[in-house]
N, C-alpha and C positions, 0 to 999 in steps of 0.2 A: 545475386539479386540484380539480374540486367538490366530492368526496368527503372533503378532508381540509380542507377550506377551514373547517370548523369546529373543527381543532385548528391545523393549521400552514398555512399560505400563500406563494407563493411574491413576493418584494420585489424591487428590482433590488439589494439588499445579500446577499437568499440566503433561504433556507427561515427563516421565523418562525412562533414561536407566542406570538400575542398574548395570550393570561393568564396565560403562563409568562412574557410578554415576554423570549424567549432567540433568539438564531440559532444555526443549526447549522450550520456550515463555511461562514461568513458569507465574500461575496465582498468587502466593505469595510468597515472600521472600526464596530464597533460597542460598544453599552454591556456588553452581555454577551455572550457565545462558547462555545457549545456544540460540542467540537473532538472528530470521531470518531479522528483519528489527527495523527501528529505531521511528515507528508510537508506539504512548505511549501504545494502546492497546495489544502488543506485546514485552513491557517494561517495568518491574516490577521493584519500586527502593528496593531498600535496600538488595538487594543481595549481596551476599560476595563478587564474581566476576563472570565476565561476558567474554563470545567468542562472535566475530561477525567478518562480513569479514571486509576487509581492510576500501573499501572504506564508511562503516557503521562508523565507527571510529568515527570524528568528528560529525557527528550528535548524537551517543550515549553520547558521552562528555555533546554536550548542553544537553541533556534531563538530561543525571544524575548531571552534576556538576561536581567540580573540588574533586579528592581524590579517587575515584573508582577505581578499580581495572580493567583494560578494555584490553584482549587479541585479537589480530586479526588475519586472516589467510588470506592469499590472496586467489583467486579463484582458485579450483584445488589444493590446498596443502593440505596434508594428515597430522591428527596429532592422533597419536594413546594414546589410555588410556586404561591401562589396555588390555583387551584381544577385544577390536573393536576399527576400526578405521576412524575418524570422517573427512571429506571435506567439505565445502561449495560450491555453486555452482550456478551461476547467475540466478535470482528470474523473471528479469526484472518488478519489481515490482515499485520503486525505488531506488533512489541510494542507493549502497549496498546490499540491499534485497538479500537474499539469500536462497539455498534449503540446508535443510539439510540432507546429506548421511552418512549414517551410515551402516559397514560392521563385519560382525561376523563368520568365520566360511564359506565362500563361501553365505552368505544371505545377500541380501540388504534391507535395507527400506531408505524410502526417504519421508521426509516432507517439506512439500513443501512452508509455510507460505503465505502468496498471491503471488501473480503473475500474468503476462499477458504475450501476445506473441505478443502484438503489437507494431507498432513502438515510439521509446522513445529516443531523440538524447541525455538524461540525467541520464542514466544508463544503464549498460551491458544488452544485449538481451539474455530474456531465452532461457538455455538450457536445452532439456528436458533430462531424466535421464533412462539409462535402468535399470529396477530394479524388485524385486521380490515384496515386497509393498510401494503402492503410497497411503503417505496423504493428499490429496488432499484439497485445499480450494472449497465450490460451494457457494462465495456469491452470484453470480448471474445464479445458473442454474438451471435457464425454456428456455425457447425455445424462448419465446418473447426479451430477452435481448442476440438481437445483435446491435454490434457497427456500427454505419456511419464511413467510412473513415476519419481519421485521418485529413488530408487535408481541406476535406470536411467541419468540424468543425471548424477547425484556419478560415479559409474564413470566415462562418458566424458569427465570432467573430468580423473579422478587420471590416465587412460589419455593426456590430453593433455599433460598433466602432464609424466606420467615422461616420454613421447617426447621432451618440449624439451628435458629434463633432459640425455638421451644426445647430444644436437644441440650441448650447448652454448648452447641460445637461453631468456632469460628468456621466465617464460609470466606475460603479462598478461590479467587476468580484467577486464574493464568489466562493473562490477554495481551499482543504484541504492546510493547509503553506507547510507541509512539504510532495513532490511530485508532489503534481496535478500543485500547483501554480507555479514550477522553469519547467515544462514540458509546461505550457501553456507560461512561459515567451521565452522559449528558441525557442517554434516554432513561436510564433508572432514578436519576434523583438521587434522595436522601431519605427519605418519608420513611423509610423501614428502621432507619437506624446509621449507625456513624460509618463512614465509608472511610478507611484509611487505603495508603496505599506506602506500595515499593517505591524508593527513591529514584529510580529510572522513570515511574511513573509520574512522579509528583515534578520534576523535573520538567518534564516536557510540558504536564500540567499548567504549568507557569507561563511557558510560552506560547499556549494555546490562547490563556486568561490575557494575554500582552495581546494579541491579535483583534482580542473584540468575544473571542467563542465565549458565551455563557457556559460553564460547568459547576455543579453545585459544589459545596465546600469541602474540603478534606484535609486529611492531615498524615504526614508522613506514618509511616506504625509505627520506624525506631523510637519514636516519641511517645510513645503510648504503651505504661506497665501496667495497668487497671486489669486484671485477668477477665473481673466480671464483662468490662467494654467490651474486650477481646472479642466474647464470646456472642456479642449484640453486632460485632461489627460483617461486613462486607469489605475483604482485604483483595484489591486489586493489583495483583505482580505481572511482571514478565514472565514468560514458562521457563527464562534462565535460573531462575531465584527455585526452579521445584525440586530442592534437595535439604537432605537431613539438614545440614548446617545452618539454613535458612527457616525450616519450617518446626525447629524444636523449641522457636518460643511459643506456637500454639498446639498446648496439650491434646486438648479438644477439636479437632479439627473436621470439614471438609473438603474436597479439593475439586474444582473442575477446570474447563478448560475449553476457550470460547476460539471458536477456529473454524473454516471450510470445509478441514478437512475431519471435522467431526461426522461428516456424513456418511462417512466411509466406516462401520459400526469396528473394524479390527483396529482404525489409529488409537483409537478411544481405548481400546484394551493394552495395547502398548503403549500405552502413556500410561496406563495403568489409576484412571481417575475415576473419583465416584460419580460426574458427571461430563456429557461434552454435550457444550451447546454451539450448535449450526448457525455461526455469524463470519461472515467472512468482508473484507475490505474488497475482495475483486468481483467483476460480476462473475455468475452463473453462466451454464451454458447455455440459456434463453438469453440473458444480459447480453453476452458476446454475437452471440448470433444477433439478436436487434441494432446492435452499435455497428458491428460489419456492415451490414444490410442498409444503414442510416447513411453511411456514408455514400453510398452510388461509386465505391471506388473499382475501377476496372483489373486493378490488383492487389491481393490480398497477403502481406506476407507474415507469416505467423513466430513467434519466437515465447520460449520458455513454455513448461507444463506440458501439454498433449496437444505439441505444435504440427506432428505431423497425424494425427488422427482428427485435426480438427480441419487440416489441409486436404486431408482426401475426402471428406464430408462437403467442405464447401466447392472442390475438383467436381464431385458429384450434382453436385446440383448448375451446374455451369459455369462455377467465377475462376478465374485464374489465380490458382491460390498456392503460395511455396511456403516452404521455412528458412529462415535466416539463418544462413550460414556464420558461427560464432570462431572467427580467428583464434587458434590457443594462441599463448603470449610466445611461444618460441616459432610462429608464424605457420604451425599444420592447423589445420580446416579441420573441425567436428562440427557437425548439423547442431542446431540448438533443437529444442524440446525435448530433454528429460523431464520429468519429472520428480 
């Protein structure tokens, strides 16, 4: 990445900027921890200390535990190190999620960690960033992953909903705990019926509720033996929980599963669910393309998901566009974007 190699670089521990001396979503243990969100994939424990924006706060508390070292900056606040000076800047990824800016010298780069531009009543909407280079996420960019309306989705949720409800069959939602599931509670409500959830869920719940997020009330399921409720309720898991051991307290059941990559109609069959509803926490391949495009950056460098098919698309149209080369830990070089 030689364009940024004079602010950040990439290690086999993760993206560094040596006169900030900081990592950004560092892949091992390091002194400092510059943390764009608070999904474990982008959470390394045992760091000295850690930066993240405000509202990231208590969700990095639960992941790391009590005794961390944990600094925050609110959105738009400048804190300089050394000779560059570092911002966060709303991801709308989840709550907190955050872009990181970074300035040296009149040069910017900006990483971006995930992100979406769509609507989200449970965290700040991105902002895109003007800048000279943008790191870009493309978990999802082809051309085939665009999103249904927002809207659109809540409806064929409640509409799945009420049908179990008349069946007699608990409707179980598998939704990532932390974002997907307090973004599906917050636009479906209660109105149908009692919303329980998975204790990874209710968890984070909490720390959503400590933030300010309005979410409507719930209650954990191990708490709840009422078969008839069961059967009235909307049970909100993680998709780790979608196994016999977990799901043979409800007899009567249905199951689905609120994801991106429902769109793609064969994951839905391998998951083997009776429903997959098209909701994803990152943008679309329209999303991605307007947020590149927003930025006016003169380099593009892409990482994770269909990093190099989203690189020779925007190659094609003029912009200078690479993939981030990801350091293994025993120091050899593999391109990033798998999928």
């Amino acid at each position: 990445m030689s364009v940024t190699n004079a602010i950040i670089a990439t290690t086999p521990a993760g993206l560094y900027c040596r006169e900030g001396d900081f990592y950004i979503d560092p892949r091992l243990p390091v002194e400092r921890a510059v943390i764009t969100h608070a999904h474990a994939d982008h959470v390394r424990w045992g760091c000295q200390s850690y930066l993240c924006a405000r509202d990231s706060r208590s969700l990095l508390r639960a992941r790391l535990g009590p005794g961390k070292r944990i600094q925050d900056l609110a959105y738009g606040e400048t804190l300089r190190i050394n000779s560059v000076e570092l911002s966060l800047h709303p991801a709308g990824h989840i709550l907190g999620s955050a872009q990181v800016r970074i300035e040296r010298d009149g040069q910017v780069v900006v990483v971006s960690g995930d992100y979406k531009d769509g609507p989200d009543p449970t965290c700040a909407p991105l902002a895109p960033l003007r800048c000279d280079t943008f790191v870009s996420e493309s978990t999802f960019g082809l051309p085939i992953f665009k999103w249904p309306r927002q809207e659109d989705v809540l409806r064929d949720i409640r509409s799945w909903w009420q049908a179990n409800r008349a069946e007699g069959r608990t409707s179980i939602l598998f939704a990532y705990a932390l974002g997907k599931a307090q973004r599906v509670l917050a636009g479906l409500g209660s109105a149908l019926g009692p919303v329980l959830t998975h204790g990874a869920v209710e968890k984070i719940n909490q720390c959503y509720r400590e933030t300010g997020i309005s979410l409507p009330d719930t209650r954990h399921v191990g708490e709840v033996n009422n078969l008839a409720l069961l059967k009235e309720a909307l049970v909100i898991a993680p998709p780790s929980a979608d196994h016999p051991a977990w799901l043979k307290r409800f007899p009567q059941r249905s199951r689905a599963f609120a994801s991106g990559w429902m769109r793609i109609r064969g994951n839905r069959r391998r998951r083997a669910v009776d429903r997959g509803f098209v909701l994803s926490d990152h943008s679309d391949w329209d999303g991605l393309v307007r947020t590149i495009f927003a930025t006016r950056a003169e380099t593009i460098v892409l990482t994770h998901g269909y990093a190099y098919e989203m690189a020779r698309w925007l190659q094609e149209k003029g912009l200078q566009a690479e993939t981030l080369p990801i350091p293994a830990a025993d120091g050899n070089h593999s391109a990033g974007g798998s999928p």
